[in-house]
N, C-alpha and C positions, 0 to 999 in steps of 0.2 A: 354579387349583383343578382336580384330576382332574373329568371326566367320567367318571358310572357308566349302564352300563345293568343294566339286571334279566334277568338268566334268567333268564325262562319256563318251562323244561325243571325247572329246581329247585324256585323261589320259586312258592309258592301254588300247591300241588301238592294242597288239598285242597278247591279248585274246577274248573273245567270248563278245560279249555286255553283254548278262544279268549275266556274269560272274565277273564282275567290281563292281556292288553292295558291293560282299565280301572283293575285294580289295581296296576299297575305308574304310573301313570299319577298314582291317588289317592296314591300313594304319596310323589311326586314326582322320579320318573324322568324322564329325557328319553329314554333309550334303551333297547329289547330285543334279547335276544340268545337264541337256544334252538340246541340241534341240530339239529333240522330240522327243515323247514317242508312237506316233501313229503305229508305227511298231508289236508293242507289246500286247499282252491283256492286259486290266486293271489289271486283276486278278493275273496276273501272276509279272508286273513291282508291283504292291504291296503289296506279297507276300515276292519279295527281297528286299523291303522297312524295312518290317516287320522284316524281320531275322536277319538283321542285324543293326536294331538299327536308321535305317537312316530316316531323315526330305529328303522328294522331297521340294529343295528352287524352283525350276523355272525349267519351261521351254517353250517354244517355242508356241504359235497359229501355224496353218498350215498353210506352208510360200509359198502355189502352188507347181509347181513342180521343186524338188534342183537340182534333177540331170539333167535336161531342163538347166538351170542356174539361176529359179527364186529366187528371196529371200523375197520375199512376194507379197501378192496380194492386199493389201491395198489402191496400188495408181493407183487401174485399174479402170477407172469408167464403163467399160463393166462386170466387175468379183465381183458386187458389193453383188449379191445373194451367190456368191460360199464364198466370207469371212462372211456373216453374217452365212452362215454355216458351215465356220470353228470355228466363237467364241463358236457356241453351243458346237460342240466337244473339245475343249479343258477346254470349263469348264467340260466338261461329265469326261475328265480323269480328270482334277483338282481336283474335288469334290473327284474322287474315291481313289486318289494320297497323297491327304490333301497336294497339292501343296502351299507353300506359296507365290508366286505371278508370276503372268504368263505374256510375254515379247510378244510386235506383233512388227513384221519387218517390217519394211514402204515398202519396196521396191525398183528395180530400178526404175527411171524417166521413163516412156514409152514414145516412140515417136511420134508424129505428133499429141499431144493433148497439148492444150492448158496448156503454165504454170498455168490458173486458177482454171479449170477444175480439173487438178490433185490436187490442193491443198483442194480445195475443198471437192476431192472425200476421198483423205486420214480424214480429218477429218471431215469429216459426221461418215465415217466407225469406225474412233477412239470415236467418241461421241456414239455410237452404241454399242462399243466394252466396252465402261466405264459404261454405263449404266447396260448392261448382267452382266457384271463382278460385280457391285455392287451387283444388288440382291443377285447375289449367294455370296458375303461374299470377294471377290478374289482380291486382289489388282492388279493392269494392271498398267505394264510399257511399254514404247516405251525407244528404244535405238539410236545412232549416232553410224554409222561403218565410218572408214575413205576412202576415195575415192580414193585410193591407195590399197586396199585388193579386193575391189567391188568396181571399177569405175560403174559412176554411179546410185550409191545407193544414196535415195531422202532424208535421214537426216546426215547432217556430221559433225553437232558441237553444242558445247552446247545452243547457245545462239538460234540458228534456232531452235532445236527442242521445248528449249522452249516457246517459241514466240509460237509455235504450241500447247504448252501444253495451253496457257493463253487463247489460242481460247479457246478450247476442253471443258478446265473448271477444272483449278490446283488440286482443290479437287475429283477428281474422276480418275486421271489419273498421273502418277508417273517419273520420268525421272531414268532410266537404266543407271551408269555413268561407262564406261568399257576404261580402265583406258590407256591400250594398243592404244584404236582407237582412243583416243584425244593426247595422247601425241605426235603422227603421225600429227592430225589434229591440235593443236593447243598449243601444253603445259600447262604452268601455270597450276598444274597441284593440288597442295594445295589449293591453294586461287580460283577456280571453287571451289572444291570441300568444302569449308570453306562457300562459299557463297551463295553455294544451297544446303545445307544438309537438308534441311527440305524439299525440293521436291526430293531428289532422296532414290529412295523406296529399290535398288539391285547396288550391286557393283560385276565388274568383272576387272582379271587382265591376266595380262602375259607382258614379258620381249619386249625390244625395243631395236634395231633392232631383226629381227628372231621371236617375235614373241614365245620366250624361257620361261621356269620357272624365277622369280623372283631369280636376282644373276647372267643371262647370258648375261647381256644388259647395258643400261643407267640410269634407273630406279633407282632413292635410296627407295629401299623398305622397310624399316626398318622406313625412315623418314617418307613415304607418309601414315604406318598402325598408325602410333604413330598420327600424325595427324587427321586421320579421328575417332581413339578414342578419341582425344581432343576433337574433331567437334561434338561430340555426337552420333553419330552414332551407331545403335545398331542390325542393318541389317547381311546380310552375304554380305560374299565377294566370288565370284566365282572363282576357277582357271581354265578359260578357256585360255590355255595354249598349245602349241607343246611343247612335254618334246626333249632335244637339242639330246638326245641318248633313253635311256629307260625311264619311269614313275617311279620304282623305285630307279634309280642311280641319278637322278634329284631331290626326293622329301624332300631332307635333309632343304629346304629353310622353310619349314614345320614344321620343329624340336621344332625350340620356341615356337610355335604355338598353340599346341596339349594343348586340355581341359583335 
C-alpha cells in the first residue's frame, strides 16, 4: 500500500503553519512534506515532528527569492556561491529534521545567457549538490514542473530531466516524478513510471485539471496507486494538492489509505 505524506505548504492552509503538524497527524498521516522549512527554527518544526508522530519525507533546498517569482537558483551561473550555500543549509535542517530526501528546483531559464552555459551551470551545481548530499547520508532529488503552472521553468519532462540525471551521475542523484506536472506535460502516465522506478527516489500528486485532490479531475487514481505498488515502489507519495473547497471535506480520497 502507497505511503502518503501531507503537504503542509497546501493542505490546511486556513490555520496557522506550524499548527498543521497536528492536523496532518488527526488526519492519519504518517508523513509531511512542505517547501520549506527555513522560516522556522529547527528546534521548533522538530519538536512538532516529534509530537506528533510524524517522518519530515522532503522538502525543498532554498529556491532564491519565491515571492520575487524565483523558483530556484541553480541555473544562475552568477548565483553559483549563494546555491553552494543553500545546500549547506538545507542539509543543516535535513540532518536536524531526519528529512528523508531533500528536492532542488532547477529554476527558470534566465535570459541572455547561453543555452550552454545554463546547462552547464545547472549541473556542475547538481553534481555539487549530490556530492554534499552524499556524505551527509540524504538522498537528492531534482524534479520536472510543467510549463504551464511556471512558464519557463528549465526542467519539463521526464526524459530531459533525465538525460540530465545521466550527466550528473544516476547513482547520486534521483528523479522526483509529480504526477500532476507530467500528466499536463506529457501523460503516459503508468508506463514512465513502470520504466523508471528504480530512478525515482519521491512521488507527488494532485488532480488534473485544477490541480484538486485525487477524485476532482481526469486522473484514475486508484489505477495509477495500484500500479506503482506493482512497480515496486516503496517510497512515499506526497499530496501536494489545492484541496477544491477545504482540506478536510476533500480528504475522504484518503480513506483507503490510512496505515
Amino acid at each position: 500500500m502507497p505511503k502518503f505524506a501531507a503537504n503542509l505548504t497546501m493542505l490546511w492552509n486556513e490555520i496557522d503553519f506550524l499548527d498543521r503538524f497536528a492536523k496532518a497527524a488527526e488526519a492519519g498521516f504518517k508523513g509531511v512534506e512542505y517547501l520549506f522549512p527555513y522560516a522556522y527554527p529547527k528546534e521548533d518544526l522538530a519538536e512538532r515532528l516529534h509530537k506528533h508522530g510524524l517522518t519530515q519525507v522532503l522538502h525543498n533546498l532554498p529556491a532564491g527569492d519565491w515571492a520575487k517569482g524565483e523558483r530556484g537558483i541553480a541555473t544562475l551561473p552568477d548565483r553559483v556561491g549563494e546555491f553552494q550555500d543553500s545546500v549547506g543549509l538545507g542539509i543543516e535542517y535535513a540532518k536536524a529534521l531526519g528529512t528523508k530526501t531533500v528536492n532542488i528546483l532547477a529554476g527558470l531559464t534566465p535570459k541572455d545567457v547561453p543555452a550552454e552555459k545554463v546547462y552547464e551551470t545547472l549541473a556542475s551545481n547538481l553534481k555539487f549538490a549530490a556530492a554534499e548530499m552524499k556524505k551527509a547520508g540524504i538522498p537528492l532529488v531534482v524534479e520536472a514542473i510543467n510549463s504551464r503552472d511556471i512558464p519557463g521553468f528549465y526542467l519539463n519532462t521526464t526524459k530531459q530531466t533525465l538525460a540530465l540525471l545521466d550527466d550528473v551521475g544516476p547513482d547520486d542523484i534521483f528523479f522526483q516524478y509529480d504526477i500532476y506536472h507530467m500528466q499536463i506535460m506529457e501523460g503516459d502516465l503508468v508506463p514512465t513510471i513502470r520504466a523508471n522506478i528504480a530512478r525515482i527516489k519521491h512521488i507527488q500528486l494532485a488532480d488534473n485539471p485544477g490541480r484538486g485532490e485525487p477524485g476532482t479531475g481526469e486522473i484514475n487514481y486508484p489505477f495509477i496507486f495500484k500500479a506503482i505498488d506493482e512497480a515496486g515502489y516503496t517510497g512515499w507519495i506526497g499530496a501536494e494538492y489545492k484541496p477544491k473547497t477545504s482540506t478536510d471535506e476533500g480528504i475522504g480520497w484518503f480513506a483507503p489509505y490510512k496505515g
